[in-house]
Residue, then its C-alpha position, 0 to 999 in steps of 0.5 A: x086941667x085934664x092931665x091929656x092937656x098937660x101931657x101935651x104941653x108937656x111935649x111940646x116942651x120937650x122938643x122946644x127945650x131939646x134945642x136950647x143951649x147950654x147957656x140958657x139951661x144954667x141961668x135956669x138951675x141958677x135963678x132956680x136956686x137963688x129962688x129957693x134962697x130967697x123963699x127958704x121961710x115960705x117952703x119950711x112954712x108949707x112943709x110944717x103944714x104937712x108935717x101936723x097933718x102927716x104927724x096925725x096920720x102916723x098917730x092913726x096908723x094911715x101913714x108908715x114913721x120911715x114916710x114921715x121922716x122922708x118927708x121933713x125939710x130942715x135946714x141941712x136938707x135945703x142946704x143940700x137941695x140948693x147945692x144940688x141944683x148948682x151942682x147941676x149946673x156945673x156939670x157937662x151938659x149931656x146933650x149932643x155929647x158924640x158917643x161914635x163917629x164912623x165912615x161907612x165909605x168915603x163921603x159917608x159918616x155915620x155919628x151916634x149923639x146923645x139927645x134927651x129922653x123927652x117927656x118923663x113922668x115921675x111918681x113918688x111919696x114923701x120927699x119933696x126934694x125930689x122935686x127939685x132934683x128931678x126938675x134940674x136934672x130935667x132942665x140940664x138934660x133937656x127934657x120936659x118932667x110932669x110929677x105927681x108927689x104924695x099928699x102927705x107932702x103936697x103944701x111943700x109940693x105946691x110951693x116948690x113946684x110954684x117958686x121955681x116956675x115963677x123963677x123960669x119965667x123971668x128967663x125969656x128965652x126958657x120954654x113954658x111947661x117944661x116942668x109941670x106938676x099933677x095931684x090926683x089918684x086919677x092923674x096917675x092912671x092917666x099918665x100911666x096910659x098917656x104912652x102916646x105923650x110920656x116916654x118914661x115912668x120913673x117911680x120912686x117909692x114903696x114896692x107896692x107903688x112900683x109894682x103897681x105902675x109896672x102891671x099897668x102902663x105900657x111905658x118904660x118904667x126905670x126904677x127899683x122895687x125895693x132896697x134889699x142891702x145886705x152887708x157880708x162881715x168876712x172872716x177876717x174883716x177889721x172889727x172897727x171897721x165892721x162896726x162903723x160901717x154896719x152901724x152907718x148903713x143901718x142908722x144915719x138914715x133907716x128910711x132910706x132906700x140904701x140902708x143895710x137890712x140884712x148883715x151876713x157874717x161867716x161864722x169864722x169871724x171872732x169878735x161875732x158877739x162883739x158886733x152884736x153887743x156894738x151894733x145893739x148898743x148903737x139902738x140896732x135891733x138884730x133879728x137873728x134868721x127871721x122867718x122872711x128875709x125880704x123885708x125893708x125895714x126902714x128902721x132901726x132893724x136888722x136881719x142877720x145870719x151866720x154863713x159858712x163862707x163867702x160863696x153862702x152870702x153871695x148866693x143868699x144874697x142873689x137870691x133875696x136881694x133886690x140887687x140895689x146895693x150890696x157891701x164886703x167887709x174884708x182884708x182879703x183881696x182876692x174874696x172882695x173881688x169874688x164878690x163884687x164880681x159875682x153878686x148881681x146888683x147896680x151897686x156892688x162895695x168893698x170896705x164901704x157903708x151902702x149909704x153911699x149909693x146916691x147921686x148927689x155922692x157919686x158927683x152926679x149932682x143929684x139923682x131921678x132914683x135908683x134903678x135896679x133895671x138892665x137897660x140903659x141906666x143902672x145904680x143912681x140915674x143922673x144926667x146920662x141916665x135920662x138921655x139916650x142917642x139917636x144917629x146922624x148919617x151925612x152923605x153925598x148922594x151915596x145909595x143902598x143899591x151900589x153896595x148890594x151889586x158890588x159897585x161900592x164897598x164899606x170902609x166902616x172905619x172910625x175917625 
């Protein structure tokens, strides 16, 4: 079908399903759910499909190992991705939420309510979960989703994106097309100039792809480019617990977008080379002041550099961080507040992995991404992040022209 068509559909979707009630919208994430339990062998079967072949294109250097393992779907994985989508359904439905009620003048209210965004475009590479993240935060916040997955994935892709339609269609009431799925190359330069249709790019993978749909579309695009992390080991940090938690943030998942690549530490601290030898002896490759240090590794590997203080490993961290998520280990209170309020990223943690910075962990129920942006979402984007507002002004016959002369006056007072 020519991706303008499904745009469309995908429009008129969004306006069908921003007047659905609360109700229908949790039967949808509950049959979607149920679905995927009663289809578990039929996804893993597909995903084992994409696994030989992605496992032949690492062999031939076509396809980067972080990519590879983001794309595997095990038992813990559904696990979570099931619970995910439940997990949305319990939450508050975000929609006609009322942010502002105002009186501008007796019998003249003003009220600012959330609505949805409208039709979301998203484009990302490996991790088919994302499929059924994004299509319930889609359905619980009313909007209408069209996503373009990598082809390293595209037989678990296909199968997700197939049980949980076939799930939607058993709900009468639930609207056709409000989650729809394209495949090509082509399909993406064409969503990219679909601004007429799609009121949002959310991208999630590589720098290259992000930079990529930054420099050519028109749309608003909420993302991050890259995850810089960088954890600062103060002085007097608790060595175990430097330890453990550099060696969470860099291990438990090295591909993931909020895993540490750099670890600063002040010069000061005394058990340095014992850091070292626990972090190497967890398979951790340091990398002492390497020649760039705007690299995402997406593996076992970590930048580290020795700073003179606390101001030294903010001021790098500003400077080459891509303000994802940032960490400070230390017993000084005073130090951890310097600098969670001075580093300038989404996420800023004290005494704490930078793993953590995730949807699913911050009881959002999942996430579209992560974004680095300065608008209206930051950090992991949950249901508020793909909503916006719009004002609700109710009169009685009330005029501009009366106030401009005089005759009546603003009582601009909240109630």
């Amino acid at each position: 079908m020519e991706f303008t068509k499904i745009a469309q559909q995908a429009k008129q979707a969004s306006l069908e399903i921003a007047g659905l009630n609360t109700r229908i919208k949790n039967i949808a994430l509950e049959a979607i759910a149920s679905a995927f339990e009663q289809n578990k062998k039929i996804i893993f079967d597909a995903n084992k499909q994409d696994l030989i072949s992605a496992k032949t294109l690492v062999e031939e250097g076509k396809l980067a190992k972080s990519t590879y393992n983001r794309l595997k779907l095990d038992e813990n994985k559904m696990r979570d991705m099931i619970q995910g989508v439940r997990d949305i359904a319990k939450l508050e439905d975000p929609i006609g939420e009322i942010l502002l009620k105002r009186e501008l003048d007796k019998d003249l209210i003003l009220t600012k309510v959330s609505c949805p965004i409208g039709v979301l475009g998203i484009i990302f590479e490996a991790r088919p979960d994302v499929i059924s993240q994004i299509s319930s935060l889609a359905i619980k916040s009313s909007n209408a989703v069209i996503l373009k997955g990598g082809k390293e994935s595209i037989n678990t892709n296909k199968t997700i994106m197939d049980i949980m339609n076939s799930a939607l269609k058993t709900i009468e009431e639930f609207p056709q097309n409000v989650i729809q799925q394209v495949f090509t190359h082509e399909d993406i330069a064409q969503m990219l100039k679909c601004d007429e249709y799609i009121n949002l790019i959310i991208p999630r993978g590589g720098n290259k792809l992000v930079q990529y749909i930054k420099n050519n579309t028109n749309i608003p695009v909420l993302g991050h480019a890259s995850g810089i992390c960088h954890i600062f080991v103060d002085s007097n940090a608790d060595y175990d617990m430097a330890s453990r938690i550099v060696t969470d943030a860099k291990t438990q998942y090295p591909s993931a977008c909020n895993a540490v690549e750099t670890m600063l530490i002040h010069k000061d601290f005394p058990l340095k080379n014992e850091l070292y030898a626990s972090l190497e002896l967890n398979e951790i490759k340091l990398v002492k002041n390497p020649d760039r240090w705007d690299i995402e590794y997406g593996d076992k590997i970590l930048s580290v550099k020795e700073v003179n203080s606390l101001d030294e490993a903010i001021a790098h961290i500003n400077k080459y961080g891509s303000g994802h998520t940032d960490s400070i280990i230390t017993n000084n209170t005073q130090n951890a507040e310097i600098f969670m309020n001075n580093v300038d990223s989404a996420g800023v943690y004290w005494n704490a992995s930078t793993r953590f910075a995730d949807g699913f962990r911050y009881g959002f129920g999942a996430e579209v991404g992560i974004s680095t942006n300065k608008t209206h979402a930051r950090g992991p984007v949950g249901l508020e992040g793909l909503t916006i507002y719009k004002y609700k002004l109710t009169g009685n016959g009330q005029i501009v022209d009366d106030y401009v002369k005089g005759e009546k006056h603003f009582t601009h007072k909240d109630v």
